[in-house]
C-alpha positions as CSV (number, residue, x, y, z in Angstrom):
1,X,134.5,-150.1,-196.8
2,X,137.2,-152.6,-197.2
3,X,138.6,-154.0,-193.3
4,X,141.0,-156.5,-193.6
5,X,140.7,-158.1,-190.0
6,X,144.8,-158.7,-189.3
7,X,145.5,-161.5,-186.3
8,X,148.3,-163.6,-185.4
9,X,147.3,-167.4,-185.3
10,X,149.6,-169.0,-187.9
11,X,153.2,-168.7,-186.7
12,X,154.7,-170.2,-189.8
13,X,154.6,-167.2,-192.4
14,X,158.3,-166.0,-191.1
15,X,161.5,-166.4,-192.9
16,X,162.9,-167.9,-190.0
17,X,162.0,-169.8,-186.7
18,X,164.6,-167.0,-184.7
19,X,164.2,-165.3,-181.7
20,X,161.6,-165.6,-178.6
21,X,158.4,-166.7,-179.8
22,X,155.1,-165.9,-178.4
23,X,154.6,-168.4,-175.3
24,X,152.3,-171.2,-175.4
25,X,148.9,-171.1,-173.3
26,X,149.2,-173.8,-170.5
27,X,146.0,-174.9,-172.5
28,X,144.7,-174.2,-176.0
29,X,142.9,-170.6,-176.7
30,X,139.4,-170.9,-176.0
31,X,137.8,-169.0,-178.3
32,X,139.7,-167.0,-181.6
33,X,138.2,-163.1,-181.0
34,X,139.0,-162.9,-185.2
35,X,135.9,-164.4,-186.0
36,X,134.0,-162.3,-184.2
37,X,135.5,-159.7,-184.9
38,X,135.0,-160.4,-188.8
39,X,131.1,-161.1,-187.9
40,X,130.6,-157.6,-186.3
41,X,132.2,-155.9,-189.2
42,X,130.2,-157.9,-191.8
43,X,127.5,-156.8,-190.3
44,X,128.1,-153.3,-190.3
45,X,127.7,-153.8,-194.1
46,X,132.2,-153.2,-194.7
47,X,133.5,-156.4,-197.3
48,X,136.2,-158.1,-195.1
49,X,138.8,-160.2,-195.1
50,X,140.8,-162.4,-192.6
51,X,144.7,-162.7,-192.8
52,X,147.8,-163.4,-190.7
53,X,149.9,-160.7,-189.8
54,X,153.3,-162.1,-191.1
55,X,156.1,-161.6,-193.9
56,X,153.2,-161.9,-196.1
57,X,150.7,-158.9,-195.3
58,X,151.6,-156.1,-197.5
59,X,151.1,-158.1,-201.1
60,X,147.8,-158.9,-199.4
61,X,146.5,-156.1,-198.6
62,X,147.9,-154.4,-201.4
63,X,145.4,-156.2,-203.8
64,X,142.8,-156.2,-201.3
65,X,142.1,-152.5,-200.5
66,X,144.8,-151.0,-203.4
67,X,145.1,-147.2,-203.2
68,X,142.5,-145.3,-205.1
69,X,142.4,-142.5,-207.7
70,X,144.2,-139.8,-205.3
71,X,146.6,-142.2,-204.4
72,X,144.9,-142.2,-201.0
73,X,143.7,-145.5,-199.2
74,X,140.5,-147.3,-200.4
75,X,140.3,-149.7,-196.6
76,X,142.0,-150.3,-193.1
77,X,142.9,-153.0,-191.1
78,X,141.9,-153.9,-188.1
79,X,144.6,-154.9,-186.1
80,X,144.1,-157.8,-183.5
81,X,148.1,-159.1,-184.1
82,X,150.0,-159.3,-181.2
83,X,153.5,-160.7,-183.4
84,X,154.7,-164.1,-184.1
85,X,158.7,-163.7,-182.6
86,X,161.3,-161.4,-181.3
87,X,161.5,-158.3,-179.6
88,X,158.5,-155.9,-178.9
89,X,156.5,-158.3,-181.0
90,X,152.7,-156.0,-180.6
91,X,155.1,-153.4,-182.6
92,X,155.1,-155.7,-185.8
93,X,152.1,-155.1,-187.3
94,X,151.6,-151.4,-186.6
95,X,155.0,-150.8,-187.9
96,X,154.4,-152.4,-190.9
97,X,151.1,-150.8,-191.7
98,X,153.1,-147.5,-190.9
99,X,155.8,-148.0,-193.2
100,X,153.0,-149.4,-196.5
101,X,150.8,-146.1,-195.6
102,X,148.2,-148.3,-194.6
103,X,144.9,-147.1,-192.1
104,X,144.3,-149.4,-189.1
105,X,143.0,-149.1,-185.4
106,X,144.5,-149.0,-182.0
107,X,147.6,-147.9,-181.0
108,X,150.8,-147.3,-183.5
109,X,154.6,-148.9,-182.5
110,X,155.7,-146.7,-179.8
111,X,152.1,-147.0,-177.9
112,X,153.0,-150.4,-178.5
113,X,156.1,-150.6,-177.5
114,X,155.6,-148.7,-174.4
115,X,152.9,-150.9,-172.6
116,X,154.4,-154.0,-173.3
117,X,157.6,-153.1,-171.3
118,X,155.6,-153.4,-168.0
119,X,158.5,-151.6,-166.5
120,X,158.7,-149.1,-168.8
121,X,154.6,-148.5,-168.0
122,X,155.2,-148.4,-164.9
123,X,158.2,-145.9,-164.4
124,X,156.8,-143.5,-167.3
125,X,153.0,-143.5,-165.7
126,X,154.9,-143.1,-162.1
127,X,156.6,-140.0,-163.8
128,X,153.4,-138.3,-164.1
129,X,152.1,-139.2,-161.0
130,X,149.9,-141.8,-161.5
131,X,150.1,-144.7,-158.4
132,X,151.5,-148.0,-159.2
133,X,152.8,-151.0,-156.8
134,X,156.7,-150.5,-155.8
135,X,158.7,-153.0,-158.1
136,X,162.1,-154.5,-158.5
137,X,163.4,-155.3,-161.7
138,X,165.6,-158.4,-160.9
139,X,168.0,-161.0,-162.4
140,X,169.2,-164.1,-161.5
141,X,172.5,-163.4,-160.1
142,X,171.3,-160.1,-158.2
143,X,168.2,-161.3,-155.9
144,X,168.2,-158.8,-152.9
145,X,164.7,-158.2,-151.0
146,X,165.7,-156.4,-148.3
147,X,163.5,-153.3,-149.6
148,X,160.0,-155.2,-150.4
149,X,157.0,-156.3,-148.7
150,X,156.1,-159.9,-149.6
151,X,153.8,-161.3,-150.8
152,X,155.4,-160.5,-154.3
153,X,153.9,-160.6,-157.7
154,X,156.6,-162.0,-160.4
155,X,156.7,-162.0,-164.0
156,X,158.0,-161.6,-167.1
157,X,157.8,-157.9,-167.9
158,X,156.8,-158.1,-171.5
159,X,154.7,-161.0,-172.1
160,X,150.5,-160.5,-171.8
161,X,147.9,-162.9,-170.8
162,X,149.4,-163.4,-167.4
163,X,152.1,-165.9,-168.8
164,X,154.4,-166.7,-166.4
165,X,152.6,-164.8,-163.3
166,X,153.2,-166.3,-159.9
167,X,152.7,-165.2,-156.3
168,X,155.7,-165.0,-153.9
169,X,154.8,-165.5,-150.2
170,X,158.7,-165.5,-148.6
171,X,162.2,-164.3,-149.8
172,X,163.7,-168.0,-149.7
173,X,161.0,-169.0,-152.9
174,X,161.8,-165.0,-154.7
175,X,165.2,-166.5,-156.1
176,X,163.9,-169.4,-157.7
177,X,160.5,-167.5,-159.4
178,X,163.5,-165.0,-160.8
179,X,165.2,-168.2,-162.3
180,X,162.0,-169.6,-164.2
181,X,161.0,-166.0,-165.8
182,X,164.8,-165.4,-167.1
183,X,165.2,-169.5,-168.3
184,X,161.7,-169.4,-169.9
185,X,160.9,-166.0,-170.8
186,X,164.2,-164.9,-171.9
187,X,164.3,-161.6,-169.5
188,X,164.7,-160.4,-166.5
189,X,162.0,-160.3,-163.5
190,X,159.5,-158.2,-162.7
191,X,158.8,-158.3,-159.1
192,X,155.7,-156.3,-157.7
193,X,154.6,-155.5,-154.2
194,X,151.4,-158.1,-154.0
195,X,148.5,-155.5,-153.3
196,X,145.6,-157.4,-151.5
197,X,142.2,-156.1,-152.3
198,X,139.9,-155.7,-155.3
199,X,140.7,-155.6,-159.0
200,X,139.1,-153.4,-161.4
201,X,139.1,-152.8,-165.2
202,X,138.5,-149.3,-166.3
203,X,137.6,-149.8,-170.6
204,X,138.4,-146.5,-172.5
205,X,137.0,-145.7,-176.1
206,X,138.5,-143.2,-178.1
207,X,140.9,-140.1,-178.9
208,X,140.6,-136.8,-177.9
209,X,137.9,-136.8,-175.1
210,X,137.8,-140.7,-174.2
211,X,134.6,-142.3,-173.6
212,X,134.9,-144.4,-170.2
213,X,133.4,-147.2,-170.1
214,X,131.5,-148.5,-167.1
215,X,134.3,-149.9,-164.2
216,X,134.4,-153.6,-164.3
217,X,135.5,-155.9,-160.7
218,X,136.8,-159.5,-160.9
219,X,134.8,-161.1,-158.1
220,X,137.2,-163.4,-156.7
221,X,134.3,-164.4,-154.0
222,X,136.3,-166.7,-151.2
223,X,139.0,-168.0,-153.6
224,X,142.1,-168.6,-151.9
225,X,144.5,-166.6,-155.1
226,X,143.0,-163.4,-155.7
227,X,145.0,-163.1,-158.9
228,X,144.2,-162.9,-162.8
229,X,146.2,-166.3,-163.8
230,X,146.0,-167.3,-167.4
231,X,143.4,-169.7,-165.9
232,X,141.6,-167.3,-164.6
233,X,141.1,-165.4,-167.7
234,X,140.4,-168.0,-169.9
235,X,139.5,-171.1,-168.5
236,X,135.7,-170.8,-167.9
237,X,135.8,-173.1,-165.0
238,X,138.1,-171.1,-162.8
239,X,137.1,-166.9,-164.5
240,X,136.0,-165.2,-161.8
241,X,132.3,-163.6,-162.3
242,X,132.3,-159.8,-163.6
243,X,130.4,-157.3,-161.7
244,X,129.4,-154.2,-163.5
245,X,129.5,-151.8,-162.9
246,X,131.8,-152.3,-160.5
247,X,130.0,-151.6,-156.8
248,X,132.0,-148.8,-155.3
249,X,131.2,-145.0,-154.1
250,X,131.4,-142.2,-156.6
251,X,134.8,-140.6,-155.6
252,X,136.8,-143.4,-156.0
253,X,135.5,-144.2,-159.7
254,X,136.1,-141.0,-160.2
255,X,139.7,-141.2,-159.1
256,X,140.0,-144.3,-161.7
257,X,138.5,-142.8,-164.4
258,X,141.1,-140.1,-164.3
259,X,143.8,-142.3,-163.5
260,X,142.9,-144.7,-166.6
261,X,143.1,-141.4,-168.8
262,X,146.6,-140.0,-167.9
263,X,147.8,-143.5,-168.5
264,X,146.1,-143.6,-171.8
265,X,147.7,-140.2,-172.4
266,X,151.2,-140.7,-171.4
267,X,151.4,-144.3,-172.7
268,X,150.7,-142.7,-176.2
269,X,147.7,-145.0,-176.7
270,X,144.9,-144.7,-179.1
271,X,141.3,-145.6,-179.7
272,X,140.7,-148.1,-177.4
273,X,142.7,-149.9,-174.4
274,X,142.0,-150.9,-170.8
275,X,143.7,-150.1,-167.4
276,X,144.0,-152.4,-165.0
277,X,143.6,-151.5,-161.3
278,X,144.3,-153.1,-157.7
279,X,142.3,-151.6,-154.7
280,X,143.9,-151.7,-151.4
281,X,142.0,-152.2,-148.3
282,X,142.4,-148.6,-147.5
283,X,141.0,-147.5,-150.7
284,X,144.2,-146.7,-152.5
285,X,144.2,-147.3,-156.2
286,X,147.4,-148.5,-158.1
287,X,147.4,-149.2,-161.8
288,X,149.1,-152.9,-162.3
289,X,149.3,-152.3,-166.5
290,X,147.7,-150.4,-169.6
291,X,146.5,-153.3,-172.3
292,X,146.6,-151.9,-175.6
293,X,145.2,-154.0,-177.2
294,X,142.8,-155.6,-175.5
295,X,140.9,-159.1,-176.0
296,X,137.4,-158.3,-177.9
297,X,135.2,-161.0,-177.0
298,X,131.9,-161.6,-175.9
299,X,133.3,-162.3,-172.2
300,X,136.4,-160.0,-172.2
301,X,136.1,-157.4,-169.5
302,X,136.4,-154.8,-172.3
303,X,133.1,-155.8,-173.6
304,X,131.4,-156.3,-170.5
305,X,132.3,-153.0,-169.5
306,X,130.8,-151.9,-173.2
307,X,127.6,-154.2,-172.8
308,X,126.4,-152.2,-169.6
309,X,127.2,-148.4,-171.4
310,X,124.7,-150.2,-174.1
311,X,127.1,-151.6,-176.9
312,X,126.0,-154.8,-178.9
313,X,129.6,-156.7,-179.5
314,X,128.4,-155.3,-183.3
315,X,128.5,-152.1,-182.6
316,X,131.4,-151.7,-180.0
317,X,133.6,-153.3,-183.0
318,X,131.9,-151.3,-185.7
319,X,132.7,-147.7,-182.9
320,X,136.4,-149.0,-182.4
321,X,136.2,-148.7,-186.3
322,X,134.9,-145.6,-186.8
323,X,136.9,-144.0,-184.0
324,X,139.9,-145.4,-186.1
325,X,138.3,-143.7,-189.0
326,X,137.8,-140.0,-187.9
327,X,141.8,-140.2,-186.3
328,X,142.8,-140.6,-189.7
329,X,140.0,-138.9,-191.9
330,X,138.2,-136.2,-189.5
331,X,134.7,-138.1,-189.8
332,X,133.2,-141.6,-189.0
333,X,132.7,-144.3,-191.7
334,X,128.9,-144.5,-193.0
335,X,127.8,-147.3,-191.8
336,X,126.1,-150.0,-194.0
337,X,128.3,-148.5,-197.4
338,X,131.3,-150.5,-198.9
């Protein structure tokens, strides 16, 4: 089959520079998961091409995987775009794809749209009684903290990658942490009750009954910031080690596991995304975010939690595929046919 692999690394195929761009990593991207990506598929015998998900994606992938004799579609994309500029930028792609009648995996606009607005997670997966830490949404001019516990977690409620994160230890610092997300980032503040304890990524695969994926912890060891920083995630020098699966007693992972799937649920996601957990010292879980599109790499929690259920990085991308597939079409793609 025909996969045209869609990612976002070229920002210059817009028709203007308007509008908040994606931020800058404090350092450059360690490792592009498109290529990858591309090398999985290749090997599960699909003919595949790499292209930037900009105002120039539909002629491509028109000629590339054209409709065939039943005016049906002849390939999909697989989406790894998370947008260029503007508002709800993970929404781009999908929306496009939507609009041109084109297949692709992962999660369509409003799944999208919905767990990007950490807020908007975060009320709607409270809603249906799923635990996450009290919040604030705050602006500059209206900083009031007489109703939270510090430490505090700020940060800009729909940016990924933990731009833009920082921990609050006393009210007189809270006003000035608003300032930098609404100058930089362009919105207001989220600000989080800081929940001290372990972190735990729960990896689901799939649509009707999900597949979850062994429970991976951040070991933070004796590290002063407990936290998931940008560093963290992908500098190699500071990541914290991954243990999995995670070390912790049967009733509890069973308590995640069907926490990570009402948030898959009501966050409208699809075929593959990953919940993010903080464990109190008590035992109390509380879900921090949903990613729905989460980094495929050969170090990304996502895989690691994959690797331990027995998935080569091949054929987790090659399952993500074919889960894709039978949404659309009712069966899995055959593999090694193009």
């Amino acid at each position: 089959m025909r996969v045209a692999v869609v990612r976002n690394k070229d920002v210059t195929g817009v028709i203007n520079r308007f509008g908040q761009p994606y931020p800058q990593p404090p350092e450059p991207w360690p490792q592009d998961q498109s290529e990858g990506v591309v090398a999985a598929l290749q090997e599960g015998g699909h003919e595949v091409l790499l292209c930037e998900g900009d105002k120039g994606l539909l002629a491509i992938l028109e000629q590339f995987i054209p409709p065939d004799s039943h005016a049906g579609p002849s390939g999909m994309v697989f989406n790894l775009a998370y947008g260029i500029q503007g508002e709800s930028r993970p929404t781009h792609v999908p929306a496009m794809l939507e609009m041109a009648g084109v297949p692709y995996t992962g999660s369509g606009p409003l799944g999208h749209g919905l767990t990007q607005d950490k807020v908007i997670t975060k009320r709607l997966i409270r809603d249906h009684g799923v635990p996450t830490p009290d919040f604030r949404v705050m602006r500059r001019s209206a900083v009031n903290t007489s109703d939270l516990r510090f430490p505090v977690v700020v940060k800009p409620p729909c940016e990924d990658d933990s731009f833009g994160l920082q921990l609050v230890h006393e009210p007189a610092e809270l006003k000035c942490a608003v300032e930098v997300i609404v100058e930089k980032y362009a919105q207001d503040a989220l600000v989080e009750e800081y929940i001290e304890g372990r972190e735990i990524s729960v990896p689901l695969l799939g649509n009707g009954e999900l597949e979850v994926l062994p429970l991976v912890e951040q070991d933070f060891g004796d590290r002063a910031t407990r936290l998931m920083t940008w560093e963290a995630k992908y500098v190699a020098a500071t990541a914290p080690a991954k243990i999995c699966p995670a070390q912790i007693e049967s009733k509890l992972a069973t308590v995640l596991r069907d926490i990570s799937i009402a948030t898959f649920r009501a966050c409208q996601c699809r075929d593959y995304a990953r919940v993010d957990f903080r464990i109190d010292r008590s035992g109390r879980p509380f879900v921090l975010e949903i990613n729905a599109n989460p980094t495929l790499t050969t170090h990304s929690s996502y895989f690691v939690g994959a690797k331990t259920a027995g998935y080569s990085f091949s054929s987790l991308v090659n399952r993500i595929l074919d889960v894709a597939h039978t949404r659309y079409f009712g069966t899995a793609f055959p593999q090694g046919r193009t």
